[in-house]
C-alpha positions as CSV (number, residue, x, y, z in Angstrom):
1,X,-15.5,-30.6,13.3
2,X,-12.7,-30.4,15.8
3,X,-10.8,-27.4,16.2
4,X,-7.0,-27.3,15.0
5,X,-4.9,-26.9,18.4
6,X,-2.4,-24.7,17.0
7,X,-3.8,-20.8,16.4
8,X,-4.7,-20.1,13.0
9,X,-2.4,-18.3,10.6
10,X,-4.2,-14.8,11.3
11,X,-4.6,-15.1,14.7
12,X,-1.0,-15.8,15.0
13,X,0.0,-13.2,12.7
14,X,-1.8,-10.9,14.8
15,X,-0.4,-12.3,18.3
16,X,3.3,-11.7,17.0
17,X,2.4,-8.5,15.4
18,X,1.4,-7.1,18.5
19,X,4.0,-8.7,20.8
20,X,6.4,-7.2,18.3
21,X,5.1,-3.6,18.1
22,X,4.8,-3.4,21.7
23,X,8.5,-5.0,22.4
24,X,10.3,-2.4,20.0
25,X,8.0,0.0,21.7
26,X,8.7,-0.3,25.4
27,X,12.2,0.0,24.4
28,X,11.8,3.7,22.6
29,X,12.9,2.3,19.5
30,X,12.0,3.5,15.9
31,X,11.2,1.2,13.3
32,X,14.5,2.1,11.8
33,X,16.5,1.6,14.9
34,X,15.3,-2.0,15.3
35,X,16.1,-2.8,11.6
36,X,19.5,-1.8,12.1
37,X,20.1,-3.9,15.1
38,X,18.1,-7.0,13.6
39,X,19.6,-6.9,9.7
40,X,15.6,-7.0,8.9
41,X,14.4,-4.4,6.6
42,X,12.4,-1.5,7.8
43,X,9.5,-2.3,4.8
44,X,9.7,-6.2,6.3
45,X,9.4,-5.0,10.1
46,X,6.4,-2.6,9.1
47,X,4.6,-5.9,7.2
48,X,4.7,-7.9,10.2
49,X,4.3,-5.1,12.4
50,X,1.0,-4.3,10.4
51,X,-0.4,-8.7,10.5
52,X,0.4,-8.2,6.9
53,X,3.4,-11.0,7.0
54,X,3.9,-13.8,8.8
55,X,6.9,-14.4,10.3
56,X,9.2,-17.4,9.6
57,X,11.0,-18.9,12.7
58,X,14.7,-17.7,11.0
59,X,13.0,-14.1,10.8
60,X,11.8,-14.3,14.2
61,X,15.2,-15.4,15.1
62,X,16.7,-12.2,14.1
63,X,14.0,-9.9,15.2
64,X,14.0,-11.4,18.7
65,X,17.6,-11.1,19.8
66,X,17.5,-7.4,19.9
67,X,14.9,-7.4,22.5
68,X,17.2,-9.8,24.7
69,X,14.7,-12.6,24.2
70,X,14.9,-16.3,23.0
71,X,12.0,-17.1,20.3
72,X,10.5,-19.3,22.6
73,X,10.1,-16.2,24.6
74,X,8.8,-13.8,21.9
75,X,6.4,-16.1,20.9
76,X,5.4,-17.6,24.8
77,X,4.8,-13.3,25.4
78,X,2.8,-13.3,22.1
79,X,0.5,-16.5,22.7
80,X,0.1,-15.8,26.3
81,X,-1.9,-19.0,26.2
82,X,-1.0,-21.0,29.0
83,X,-2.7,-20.1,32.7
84,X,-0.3,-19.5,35.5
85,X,1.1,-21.8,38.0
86,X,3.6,-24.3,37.7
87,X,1.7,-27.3,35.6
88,X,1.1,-26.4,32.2
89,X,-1.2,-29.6,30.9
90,X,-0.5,-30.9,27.5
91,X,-3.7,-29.7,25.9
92,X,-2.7,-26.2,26.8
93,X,1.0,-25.9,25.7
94,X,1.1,-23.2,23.3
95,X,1.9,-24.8,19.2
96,X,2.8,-22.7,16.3
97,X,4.2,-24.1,13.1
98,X,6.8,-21.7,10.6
99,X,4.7,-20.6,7.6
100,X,8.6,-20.7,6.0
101,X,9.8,-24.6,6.8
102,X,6.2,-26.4,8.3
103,X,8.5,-26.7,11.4
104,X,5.9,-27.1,14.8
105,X,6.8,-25.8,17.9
106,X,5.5,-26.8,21.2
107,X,5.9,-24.8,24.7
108,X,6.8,-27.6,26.7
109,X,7.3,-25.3,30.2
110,X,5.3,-23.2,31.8
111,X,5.6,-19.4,30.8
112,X,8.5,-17.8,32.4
113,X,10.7,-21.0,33.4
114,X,13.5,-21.4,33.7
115,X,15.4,-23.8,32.4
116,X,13.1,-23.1,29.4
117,X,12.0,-26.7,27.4
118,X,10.7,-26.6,23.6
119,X,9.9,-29.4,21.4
120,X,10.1,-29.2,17.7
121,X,9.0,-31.4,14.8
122,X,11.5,-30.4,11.6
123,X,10.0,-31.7,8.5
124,X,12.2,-33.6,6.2
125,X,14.7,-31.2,4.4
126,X,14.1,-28.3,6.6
127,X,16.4,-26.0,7.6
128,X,15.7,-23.1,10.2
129,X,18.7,-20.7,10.6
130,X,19.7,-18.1,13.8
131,X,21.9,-15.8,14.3
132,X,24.1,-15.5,17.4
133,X,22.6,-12.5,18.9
134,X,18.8,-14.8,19.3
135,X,21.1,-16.7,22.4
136,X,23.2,-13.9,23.4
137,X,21.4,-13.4,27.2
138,X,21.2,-17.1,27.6
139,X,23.8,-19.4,30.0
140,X,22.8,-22.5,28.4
141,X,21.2,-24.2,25.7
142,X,20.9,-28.8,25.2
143,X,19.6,-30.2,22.3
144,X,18.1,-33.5,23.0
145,X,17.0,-35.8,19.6
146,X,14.1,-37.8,20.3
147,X,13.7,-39.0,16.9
148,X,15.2,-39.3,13.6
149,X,18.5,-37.3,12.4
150,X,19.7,-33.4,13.2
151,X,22.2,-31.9,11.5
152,X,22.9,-29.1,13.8
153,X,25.8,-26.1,12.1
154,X,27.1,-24.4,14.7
155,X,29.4,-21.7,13.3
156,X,31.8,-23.4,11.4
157,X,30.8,-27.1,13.4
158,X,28.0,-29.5,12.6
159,X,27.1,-31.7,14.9
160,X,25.3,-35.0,13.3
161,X,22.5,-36.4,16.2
162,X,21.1,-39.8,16.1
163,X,17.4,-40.3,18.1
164,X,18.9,-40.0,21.8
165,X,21.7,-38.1,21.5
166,X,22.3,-34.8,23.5
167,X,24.3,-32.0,22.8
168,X,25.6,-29.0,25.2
169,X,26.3,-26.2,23.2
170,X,29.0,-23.5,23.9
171,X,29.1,-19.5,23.6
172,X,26.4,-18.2,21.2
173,X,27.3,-18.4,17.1
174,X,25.3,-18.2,13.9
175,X,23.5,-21.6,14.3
176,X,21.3,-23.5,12.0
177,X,18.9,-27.1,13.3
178,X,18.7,-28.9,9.7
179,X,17.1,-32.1,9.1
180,X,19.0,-34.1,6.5
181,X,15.8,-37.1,5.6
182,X,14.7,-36.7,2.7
183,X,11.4,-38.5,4.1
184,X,11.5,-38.4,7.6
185,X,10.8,-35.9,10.5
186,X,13.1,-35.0,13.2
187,X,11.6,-34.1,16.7
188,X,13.9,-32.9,19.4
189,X,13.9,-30.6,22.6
190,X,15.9,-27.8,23.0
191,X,16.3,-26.4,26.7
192,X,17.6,-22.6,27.1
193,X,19.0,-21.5,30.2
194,X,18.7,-17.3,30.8
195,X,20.5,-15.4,32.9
């Protein structure tokens, strides 16, 4: 029996738990003090702190803009996966899929570049929310649809994408990626610039 590429659930429970603990950590902060600035409860951030939740990507959303980092980010520090250097094959891009929405993530780029490229496969009637603060250290961020629809809510904007359309998105704001099929997936790449 082949393995299954992407990490499983515990292993990747445990990877973010880690990366988490040691992220609020190196910045002093108290349990309490990063609830405050993410809007997560304390009981929530001690769960996944602990392995004993998994986080959803909208959680993960809100937990990493405190720490100045993109998800992508918090989760590329979490899987340290991929080897150094500058070609990261496609057997060896990092995966992790959203326990909340089935949404799968791929680490298109190589750890630490920059313009950073992710590819995600929305199942049909997902929705995965973030708040503004998850871009707030970033110049930059394209969405480019490579298949199906995206219904992308930018503040008070939504943006409908067909399969090849790209969109260039403006100063950070409460966003949400939604995928309107009701029996499709929607696979697109978003690229973040950081300062």
């Amino acid at each position: 029996m082949q393995d299954d590429p992407i990490a499983t659930a515990d292993e990747a429970t445990q990877q973010l738990a880690t990366r988490l603990k040691t992220e609020r950590e190196a910045r002093g902060w108290s349990i309490a003090e990063l609830a405050e600035r993410s809007g997560v409860s304390r009981a929530m951030i001690s769960k996944v702190e602990r392995g004993e939740a998994s986080p959803t990507a909208a959680l993960l959303g809100r937990l990493s803009g405190p720490f100045g980092l993109t998800v992508s980010a918090l989760l590329a520090r979490a899987e340290a996966a991929a080897p150094g250097g500058v070609v990261v094959r496609v057997a060896e891009q990092a995966l992790w899929r959203d326990p909340g929405t089935g949404y799968l993530r791929r680490m298109v780029s190589p750890p630490g570049a920059n313009p950073e490229l992710v590819q995600v496969e929305l199942p049909p009637g997902a929705r995965v929310p973030y708040p503004a603060a998850s871009y707030a250290l970033l110049d930059g961020r394209c969405i480019w649809l490579l298949e199906g629809e995206l219904l992308f809510h930018e503040g008070a904007r939504t943006h409908r994408l067909a399969a090849g359309d790209c969109l260039a998105l403006g100063l950070p704001a409460d966003c949400a990626y939604e995928n309107p099929s009701a029996t499709q997936p929607c696979r697109y790449v978003v690229a973040v610039a950081r300062r």
